[in-house]
C-alpha positions as CSV (number, residue, x, y, z in Angstrom):
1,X,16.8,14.1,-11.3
2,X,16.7,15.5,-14.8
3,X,12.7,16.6,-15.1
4,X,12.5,16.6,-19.0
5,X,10.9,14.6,-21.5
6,X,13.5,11.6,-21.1
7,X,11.7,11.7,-17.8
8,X,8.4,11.9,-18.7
9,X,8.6,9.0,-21.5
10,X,10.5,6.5,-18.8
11,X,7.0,7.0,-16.8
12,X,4.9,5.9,-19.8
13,X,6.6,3.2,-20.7
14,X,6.9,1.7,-17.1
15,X,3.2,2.2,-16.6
16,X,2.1,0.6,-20.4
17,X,4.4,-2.7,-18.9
18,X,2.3,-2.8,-15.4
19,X,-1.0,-2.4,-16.9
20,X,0.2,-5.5,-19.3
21,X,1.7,-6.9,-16.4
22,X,-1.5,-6.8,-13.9
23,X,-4.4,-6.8,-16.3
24,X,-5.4,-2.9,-15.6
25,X,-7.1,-0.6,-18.1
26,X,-5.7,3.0,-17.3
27,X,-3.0,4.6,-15.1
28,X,-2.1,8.2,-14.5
29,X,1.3,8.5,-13.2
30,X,3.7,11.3,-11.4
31,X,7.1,11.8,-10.3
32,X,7.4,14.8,-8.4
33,X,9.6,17.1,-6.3
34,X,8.6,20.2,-4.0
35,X,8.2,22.4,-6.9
36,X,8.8,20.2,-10.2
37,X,6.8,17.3,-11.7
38,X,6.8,14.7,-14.6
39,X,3.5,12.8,-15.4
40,X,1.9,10.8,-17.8
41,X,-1.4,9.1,-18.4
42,X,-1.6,5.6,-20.5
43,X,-4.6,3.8,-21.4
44,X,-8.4,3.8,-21.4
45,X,-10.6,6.1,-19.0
46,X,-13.5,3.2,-20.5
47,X,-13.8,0.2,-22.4
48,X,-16.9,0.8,-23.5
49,X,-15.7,3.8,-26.5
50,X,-12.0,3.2,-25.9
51,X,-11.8,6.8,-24.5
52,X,-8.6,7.4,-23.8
53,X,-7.2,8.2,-20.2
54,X,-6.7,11.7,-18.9
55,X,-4.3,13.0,-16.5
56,X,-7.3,15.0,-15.1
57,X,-9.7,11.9,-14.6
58,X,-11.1,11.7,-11.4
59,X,-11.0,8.4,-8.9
60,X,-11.1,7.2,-5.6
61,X,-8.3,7.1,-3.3
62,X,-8.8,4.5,-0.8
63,X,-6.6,3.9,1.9
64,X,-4.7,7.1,0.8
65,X,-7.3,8.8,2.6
66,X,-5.7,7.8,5.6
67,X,-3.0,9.7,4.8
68,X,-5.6,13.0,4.9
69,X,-7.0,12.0,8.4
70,X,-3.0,11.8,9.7
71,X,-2.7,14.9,8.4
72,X,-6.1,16.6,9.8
73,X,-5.2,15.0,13.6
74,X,-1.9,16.8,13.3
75,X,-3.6,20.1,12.2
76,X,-6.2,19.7,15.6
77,X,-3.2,18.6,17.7
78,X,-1.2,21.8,16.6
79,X,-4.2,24.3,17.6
80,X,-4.9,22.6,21.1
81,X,-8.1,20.8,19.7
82,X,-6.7,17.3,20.9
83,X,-3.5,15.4,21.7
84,X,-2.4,12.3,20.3
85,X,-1.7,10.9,23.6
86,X,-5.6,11.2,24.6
87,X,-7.6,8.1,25.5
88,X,-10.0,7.7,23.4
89,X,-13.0,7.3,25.6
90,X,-12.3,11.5,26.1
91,X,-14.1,12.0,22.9
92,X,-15.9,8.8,22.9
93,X,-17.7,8.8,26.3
94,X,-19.8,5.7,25.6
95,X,-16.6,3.7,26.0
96,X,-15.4,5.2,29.6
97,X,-17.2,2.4,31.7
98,X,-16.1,-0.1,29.3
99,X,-12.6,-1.2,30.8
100,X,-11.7,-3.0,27.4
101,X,-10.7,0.6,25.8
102,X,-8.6,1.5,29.5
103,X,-5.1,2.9,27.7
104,X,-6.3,3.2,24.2
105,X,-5.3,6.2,22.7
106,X,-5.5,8.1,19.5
107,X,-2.2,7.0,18.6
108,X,-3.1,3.5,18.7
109,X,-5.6,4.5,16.1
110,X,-3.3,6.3,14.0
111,X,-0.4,3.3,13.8
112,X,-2.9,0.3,13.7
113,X,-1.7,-0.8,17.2
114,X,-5.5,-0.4,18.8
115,X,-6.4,-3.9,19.0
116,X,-9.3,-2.8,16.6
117,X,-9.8,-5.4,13.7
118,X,-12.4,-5.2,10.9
119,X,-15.6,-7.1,11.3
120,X,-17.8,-8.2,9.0
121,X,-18.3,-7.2,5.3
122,X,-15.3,-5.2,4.3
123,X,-18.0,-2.5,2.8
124,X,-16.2,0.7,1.5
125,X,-16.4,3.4,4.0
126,X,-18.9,1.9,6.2
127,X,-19.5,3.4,9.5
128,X,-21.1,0.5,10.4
129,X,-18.1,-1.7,10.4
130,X,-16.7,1.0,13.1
131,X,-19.5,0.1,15.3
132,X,-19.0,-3.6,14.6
133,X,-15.6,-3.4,15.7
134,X,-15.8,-1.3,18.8
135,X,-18.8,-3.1,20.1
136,X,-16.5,-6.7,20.0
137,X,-13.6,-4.2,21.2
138,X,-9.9,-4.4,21.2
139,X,-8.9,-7.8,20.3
140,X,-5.1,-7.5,21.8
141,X,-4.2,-4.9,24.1
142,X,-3.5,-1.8,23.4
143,X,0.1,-0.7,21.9
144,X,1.5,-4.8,21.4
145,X,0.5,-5.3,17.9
146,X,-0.2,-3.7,14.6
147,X,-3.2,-4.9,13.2
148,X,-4.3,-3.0,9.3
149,X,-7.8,-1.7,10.4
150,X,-10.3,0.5,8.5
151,X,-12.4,0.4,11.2
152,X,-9.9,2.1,13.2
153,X,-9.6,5.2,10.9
154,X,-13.4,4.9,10.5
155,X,-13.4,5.4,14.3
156,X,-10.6,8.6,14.4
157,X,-12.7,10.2,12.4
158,X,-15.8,9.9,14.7
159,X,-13.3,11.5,17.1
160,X,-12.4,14.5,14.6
161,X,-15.8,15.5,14.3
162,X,-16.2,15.6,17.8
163,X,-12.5,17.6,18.5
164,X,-13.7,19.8,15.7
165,X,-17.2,20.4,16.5
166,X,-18.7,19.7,12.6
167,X,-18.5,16.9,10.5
168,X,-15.5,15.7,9.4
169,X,-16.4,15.7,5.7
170,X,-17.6,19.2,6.1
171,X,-14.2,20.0,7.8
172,X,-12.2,18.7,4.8
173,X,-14.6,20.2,1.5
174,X,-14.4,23.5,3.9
175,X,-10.7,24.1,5.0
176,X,-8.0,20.9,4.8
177,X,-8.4,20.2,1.1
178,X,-8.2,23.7,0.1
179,X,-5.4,24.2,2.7
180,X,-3.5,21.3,1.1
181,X,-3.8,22.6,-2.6
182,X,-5.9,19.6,-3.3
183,X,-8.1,22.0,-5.7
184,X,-10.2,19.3,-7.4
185,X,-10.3,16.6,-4.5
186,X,-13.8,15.7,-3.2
187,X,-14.5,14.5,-0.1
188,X,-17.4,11.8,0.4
189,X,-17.1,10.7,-3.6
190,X,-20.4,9.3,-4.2
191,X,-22.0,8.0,-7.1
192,X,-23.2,10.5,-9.8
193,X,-20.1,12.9,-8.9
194,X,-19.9,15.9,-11.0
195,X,-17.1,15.3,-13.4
196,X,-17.6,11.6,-13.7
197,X,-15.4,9.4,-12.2
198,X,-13.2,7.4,-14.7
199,X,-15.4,3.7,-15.1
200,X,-14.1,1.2,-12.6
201,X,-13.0,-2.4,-13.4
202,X,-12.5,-5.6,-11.5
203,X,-9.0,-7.1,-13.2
204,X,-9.2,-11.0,-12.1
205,X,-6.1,-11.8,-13.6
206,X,-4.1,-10.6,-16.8
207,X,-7.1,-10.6,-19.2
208,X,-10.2,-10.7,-17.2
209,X,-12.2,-7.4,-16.9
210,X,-15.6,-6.7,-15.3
211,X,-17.0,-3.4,-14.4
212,X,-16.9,-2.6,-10.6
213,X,-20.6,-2.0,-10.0
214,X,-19.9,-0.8,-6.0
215,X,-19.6,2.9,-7.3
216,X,-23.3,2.6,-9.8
217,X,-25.5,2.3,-6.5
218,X,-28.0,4.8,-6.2
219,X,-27.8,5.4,-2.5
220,X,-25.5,7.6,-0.6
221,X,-22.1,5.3,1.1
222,X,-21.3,6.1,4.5
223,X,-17.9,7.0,3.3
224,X,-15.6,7.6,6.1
225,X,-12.2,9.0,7.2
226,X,-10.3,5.4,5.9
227,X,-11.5,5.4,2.2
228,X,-13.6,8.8,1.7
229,X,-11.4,11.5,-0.9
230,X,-11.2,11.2,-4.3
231,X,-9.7,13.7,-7.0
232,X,-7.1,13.6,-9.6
233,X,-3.3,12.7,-10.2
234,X,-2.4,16.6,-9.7
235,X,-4.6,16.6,-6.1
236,X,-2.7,13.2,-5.2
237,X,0.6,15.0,-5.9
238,X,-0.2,18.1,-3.4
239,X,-0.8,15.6,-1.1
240,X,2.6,14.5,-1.2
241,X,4.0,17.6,-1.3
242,X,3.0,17.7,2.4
243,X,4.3,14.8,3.0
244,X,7.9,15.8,1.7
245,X,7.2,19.2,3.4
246,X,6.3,18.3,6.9
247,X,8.6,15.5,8.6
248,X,6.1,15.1,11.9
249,X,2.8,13.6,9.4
250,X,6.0,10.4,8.6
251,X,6.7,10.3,12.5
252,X,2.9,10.2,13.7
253,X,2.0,7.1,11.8
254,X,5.1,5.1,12.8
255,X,4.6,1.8,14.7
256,X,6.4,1.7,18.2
257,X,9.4,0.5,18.0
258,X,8.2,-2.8,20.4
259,X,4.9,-3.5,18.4
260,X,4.7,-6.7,16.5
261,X,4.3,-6.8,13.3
262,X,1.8,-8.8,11.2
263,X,2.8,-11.5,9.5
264,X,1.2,-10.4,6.0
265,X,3.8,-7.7,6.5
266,X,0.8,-4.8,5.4
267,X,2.0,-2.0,7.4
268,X,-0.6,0.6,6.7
269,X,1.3,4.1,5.9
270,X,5.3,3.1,6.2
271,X,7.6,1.5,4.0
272,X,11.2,0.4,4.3
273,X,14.8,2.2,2.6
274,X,13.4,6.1,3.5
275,X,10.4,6.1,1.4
276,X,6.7,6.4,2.9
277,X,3.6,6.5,2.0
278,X,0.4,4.7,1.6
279,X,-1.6,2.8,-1.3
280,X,-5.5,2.3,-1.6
281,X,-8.1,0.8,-3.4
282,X,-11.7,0.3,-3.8
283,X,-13.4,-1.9,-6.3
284,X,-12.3,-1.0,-9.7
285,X,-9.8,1.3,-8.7
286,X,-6.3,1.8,-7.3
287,X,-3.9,4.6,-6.2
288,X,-0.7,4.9,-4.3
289,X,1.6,7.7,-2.9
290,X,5.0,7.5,-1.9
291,X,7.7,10.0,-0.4
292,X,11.1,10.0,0.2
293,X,11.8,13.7,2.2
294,X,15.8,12.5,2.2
295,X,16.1,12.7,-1.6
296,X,13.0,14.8,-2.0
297,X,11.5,12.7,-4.7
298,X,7.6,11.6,-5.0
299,X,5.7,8.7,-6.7
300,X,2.0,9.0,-7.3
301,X,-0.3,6.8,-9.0
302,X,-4.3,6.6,-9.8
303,X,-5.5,3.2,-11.8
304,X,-9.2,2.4,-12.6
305,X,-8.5,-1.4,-12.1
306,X,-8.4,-3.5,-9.2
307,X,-4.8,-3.8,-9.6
308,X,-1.4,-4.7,-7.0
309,X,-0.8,-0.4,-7.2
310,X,2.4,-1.5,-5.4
311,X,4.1,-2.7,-8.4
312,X,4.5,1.0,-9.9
313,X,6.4,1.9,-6.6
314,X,9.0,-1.3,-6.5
315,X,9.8,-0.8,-10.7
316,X,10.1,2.8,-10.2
317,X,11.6,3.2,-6.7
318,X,15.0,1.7,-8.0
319,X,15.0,3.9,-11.2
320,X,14.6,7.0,-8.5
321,X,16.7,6.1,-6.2
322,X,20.1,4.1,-6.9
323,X,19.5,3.2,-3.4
324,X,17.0,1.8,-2.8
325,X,17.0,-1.9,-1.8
326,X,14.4,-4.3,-3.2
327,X,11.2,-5.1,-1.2
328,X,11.9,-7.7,1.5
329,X,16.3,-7.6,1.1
330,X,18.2,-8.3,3.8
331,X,21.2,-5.6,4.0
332,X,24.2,-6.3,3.1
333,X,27.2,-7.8,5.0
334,X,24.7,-8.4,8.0
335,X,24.9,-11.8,7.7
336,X,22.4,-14.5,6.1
337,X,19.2,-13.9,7.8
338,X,17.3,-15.8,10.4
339,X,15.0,-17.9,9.0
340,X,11.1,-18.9,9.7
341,X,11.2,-22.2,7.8
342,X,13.2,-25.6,8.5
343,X,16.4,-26.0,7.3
344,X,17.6,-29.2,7.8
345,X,19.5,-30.7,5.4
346,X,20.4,-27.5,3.8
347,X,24.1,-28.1,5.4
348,X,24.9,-30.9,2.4
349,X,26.6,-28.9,-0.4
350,X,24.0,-30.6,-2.9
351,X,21.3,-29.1,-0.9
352,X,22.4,-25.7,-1.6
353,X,21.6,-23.7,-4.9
354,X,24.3,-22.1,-6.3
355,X,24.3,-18.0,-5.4
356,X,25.4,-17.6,-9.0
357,X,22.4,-19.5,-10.8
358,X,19.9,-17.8,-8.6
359,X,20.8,-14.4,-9.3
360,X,18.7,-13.9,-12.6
361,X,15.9,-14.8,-10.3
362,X,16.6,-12.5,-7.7
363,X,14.1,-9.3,-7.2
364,X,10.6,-8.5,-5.9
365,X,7.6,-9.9,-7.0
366,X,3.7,-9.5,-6.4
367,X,0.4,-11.3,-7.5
368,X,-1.2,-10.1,-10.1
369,X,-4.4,-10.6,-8.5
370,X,-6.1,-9.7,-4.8
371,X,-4.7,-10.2,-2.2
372,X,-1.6,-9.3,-3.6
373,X,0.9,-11.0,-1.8
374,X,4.4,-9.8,-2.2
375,X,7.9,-11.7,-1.8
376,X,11.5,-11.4,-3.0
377,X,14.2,-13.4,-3.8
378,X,17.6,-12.2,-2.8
379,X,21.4,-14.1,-2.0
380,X,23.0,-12.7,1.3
381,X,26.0,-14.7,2.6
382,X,26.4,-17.2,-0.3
383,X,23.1,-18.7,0.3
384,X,19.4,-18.0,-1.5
385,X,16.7,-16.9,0.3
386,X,12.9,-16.5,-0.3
387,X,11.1,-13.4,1.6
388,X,7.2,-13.8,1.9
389,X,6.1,-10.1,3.4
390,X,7.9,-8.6,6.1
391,X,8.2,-11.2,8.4
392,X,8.6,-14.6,7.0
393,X,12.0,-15.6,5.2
394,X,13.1,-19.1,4.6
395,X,16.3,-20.2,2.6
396,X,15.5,-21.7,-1.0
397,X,16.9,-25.4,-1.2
398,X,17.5,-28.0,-4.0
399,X,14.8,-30.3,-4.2
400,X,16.7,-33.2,-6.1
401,X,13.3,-35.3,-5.8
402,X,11.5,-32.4,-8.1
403,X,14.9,-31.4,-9.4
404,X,13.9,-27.7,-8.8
405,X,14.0,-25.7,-5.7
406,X,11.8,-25.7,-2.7
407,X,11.6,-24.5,0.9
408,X,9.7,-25.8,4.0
409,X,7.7,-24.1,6.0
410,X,5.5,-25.3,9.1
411,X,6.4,-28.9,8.3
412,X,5.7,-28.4,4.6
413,X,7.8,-28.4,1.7
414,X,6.6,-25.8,-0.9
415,X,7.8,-25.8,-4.8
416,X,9.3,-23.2,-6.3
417,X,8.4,-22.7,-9.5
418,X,10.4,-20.2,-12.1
419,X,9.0,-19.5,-15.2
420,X,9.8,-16.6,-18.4
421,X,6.7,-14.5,-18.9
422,X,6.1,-15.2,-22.9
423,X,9.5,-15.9,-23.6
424,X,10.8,-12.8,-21.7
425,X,11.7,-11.2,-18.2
426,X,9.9,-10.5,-15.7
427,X,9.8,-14.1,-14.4
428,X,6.8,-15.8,-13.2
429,X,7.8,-17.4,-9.8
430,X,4.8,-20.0,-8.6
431,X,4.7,-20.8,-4.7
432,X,2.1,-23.5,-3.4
433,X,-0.6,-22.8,-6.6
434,X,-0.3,-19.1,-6.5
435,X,1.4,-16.9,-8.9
436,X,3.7,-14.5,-8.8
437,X,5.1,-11.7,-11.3
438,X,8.5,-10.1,-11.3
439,X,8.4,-6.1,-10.7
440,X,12.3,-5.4,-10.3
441,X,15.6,-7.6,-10.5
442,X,17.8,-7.3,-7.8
443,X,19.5,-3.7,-7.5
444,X,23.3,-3.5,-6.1
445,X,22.7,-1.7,-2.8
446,X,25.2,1.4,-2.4
């Protein structure tokens, strides 16, 4: 990868199109290797002045936290403190007579596969939503299914503080963040920090901007081991430094091979085509972090809008990595893919689109606006197919009543809708009343 200014100048120009794209105000943006970096900031730190964005502004990270806590039960594991493989009731003692938690392990916590689920008021970092969830307990058993849970994070770190003897955001200011090169991180980012964070908006839609007021509270948050670090693009790069560095912190938050998956296709801290890493956000803001340790390449990104953070990984990922496959493709010459939705009457030659006419429309695409749903479009096998997260695929048809296409799914048939954004690529692609925008065309897997 050349790390120059041709580099640098590709990064703010990708980032001014998402923040047009998504409705966000500022981003600060990094490629980066183990000992080289490229980064650029675009935007405004606040509406309210038009100050511009620095690459030294501070935000939350969200879930990227999570990453930090992965990292931290690794360290404990490595000096004898704890093993992934204990049940959790060791540290937890209140839970031993309760035969609901019988097999549940830290791992479980660590991959999403507890059986945990969130309950309640999704309140950033709240211990209380911990205590929600393990007083209605596992909800499937143990191992069978990944679930995306704060609570379960919120709950590992309970169990830190008691492998470690001190609290756990004690442990981090004291020893991990220093340890990690995360110089300006905080831990526990509360209102009032000292520097400011960046002002936080709430993008609902394209134009639509509101301040997040969350973060102006005067009380102290609860902030916990899912959602509690904070810091700048450079801290969010030496966290991924690690990640590129240490192969074990990738293998520890894998789900088990024989876990389902959800059908949202959110998959907490693992991505497909060798990269990995995990994206966050809290109201007003947005950050994501993603590795690839075979080509040693790093994406990280910081936003102070509620925005799809996602979307700077699939535009950029292809740029990176000339193979990288487009969120939700099938590989190639496996063979059109099995299908969730009905395809009767997709046989009749009338029925089927065209591969060539639906290649201008293949690529991935997210919604601008929470809860950020992603799908792709992609042609495998001479036929078109329509990917709705991990999980779901069903095969585009010609709708001749509509004359457009369409695909059915549990007994419905759904429009498709294509549509140029002003005039211009990325294509708008509208499924059952929700929109979606374009973040990559399709890219010729090698």
């Amino acid at each position: 990868m050349p790390w120059n200014d041709a580099l640098a100048a590709h990064l703010e120009t990708a980032a001014q199109g998402l923040l047009e794209l998504t409705g966000g105000v500022g981003m600060a943006l990094a490629v980066f290797g183990a000992r080289q970096s490229a980064a650029r900031a675009v935007g405004l730190e606040t509406l309210h002045g038009r100050k511009r964005l620095s690459r030294t502004a501070r935000m939350p990270f969200g879930s990227v936290s999570k990453l930090v806590a992965a990292i931290a039960v690794l360290q404990c594991e490595r000096n004898g403190l704890l093993s992934r493989d204990d049940p959790l009731d060791l540290y937890l003692g209140e839970l031993r007579d309760d035969s609901r938690y019988a097999g549940l392990t830290l791992r479980h916590l660590l991959t999403h596969t507890s059986g945990l689920v969130d309950v309640g008021p999704d309140t950033p970092g709240s211990l209380a939503q911990a205590v929600r969830s393990l007083r209605q307990g596992p909800q499937t058993p143990p191992g069978s299914r990944a679930v995306y849970a704060n609570s379960g994070y919120q709950v590992l770190g309970l169990v830190l503080e008691r492998a470690i003897g001190i609290p756990y955001l004690s442990h981090l200011r004291a020893r991990l963040l220093p340890e990690l090169g995360m110089r300006t991180a905080v831990a526990g980012l509360l209102p009032g920090a000292t520097p400011p964070l960046a002002s936080g908006y709430a993008a609902n839609g394209l134009t639509a901007r509101t301040p997040a007021r969350w973060i102006r509270v005067a009380e102290p948050l609860e902030l916990s081991a899912d959602t509690c670090i904070g810091g700048t693009l450079a801290d969010l790069v030496a966290l991924g430094r690690r990640l590129l560095a240490d192969p074990e912190v990738e293998v520890c938050l894998r789900e088990p091979s024989d876990a389902q998956l959800p059908p949202s296709g959110r998959r907490g801290a693992w991505l497909d085509g060798g990269w990995f890493g995990h994206s966050g956000s809290l109201p007003g803001y947005a950050a994501g972090l993603w590795c690839n340790r075979t080509s040693g390449i790093g994406l990280a990104a910081l936003a102070n809008a509620s925005i799809p953070i996602e979307a700077v990984f699939h535009t950029a990922a292809p740029a990176l990595d000339p193979a990288f496959a487009p969120f939700g493709a099938a590989p190639v010459g496996q063979g059109a893919p099995p299908t969730d939705g009905e395809t009767a009457g997709v046989d009749s030659p009338e029925c089927r689109p065209d591969p060539a006419g639906l290649a201008p429309l293949c690529g991935s695409y997210v919604s601008p606006v929470p809860p950020r749903h992603l799908a792709c479009v992609f042609v495998e096998a001479g036929r078109g197919f329509l990917r709705l997260g991990q999980d779901i695929v069903a095969e585009m048809v010609w709708d001749p009543e509509r004359s457009g296409f369409a695909i059915r799914l549990e007994g419905r048939t759904l429009a498709l809708e294509f549509a140029d954004r002003l005039g211009q690529t990325p294509y708008l692609l509208r499924l059952d009343g929700l929109d979606y925008v374009r973040l990559c065309p399709d890219t010729p897997r090698r």
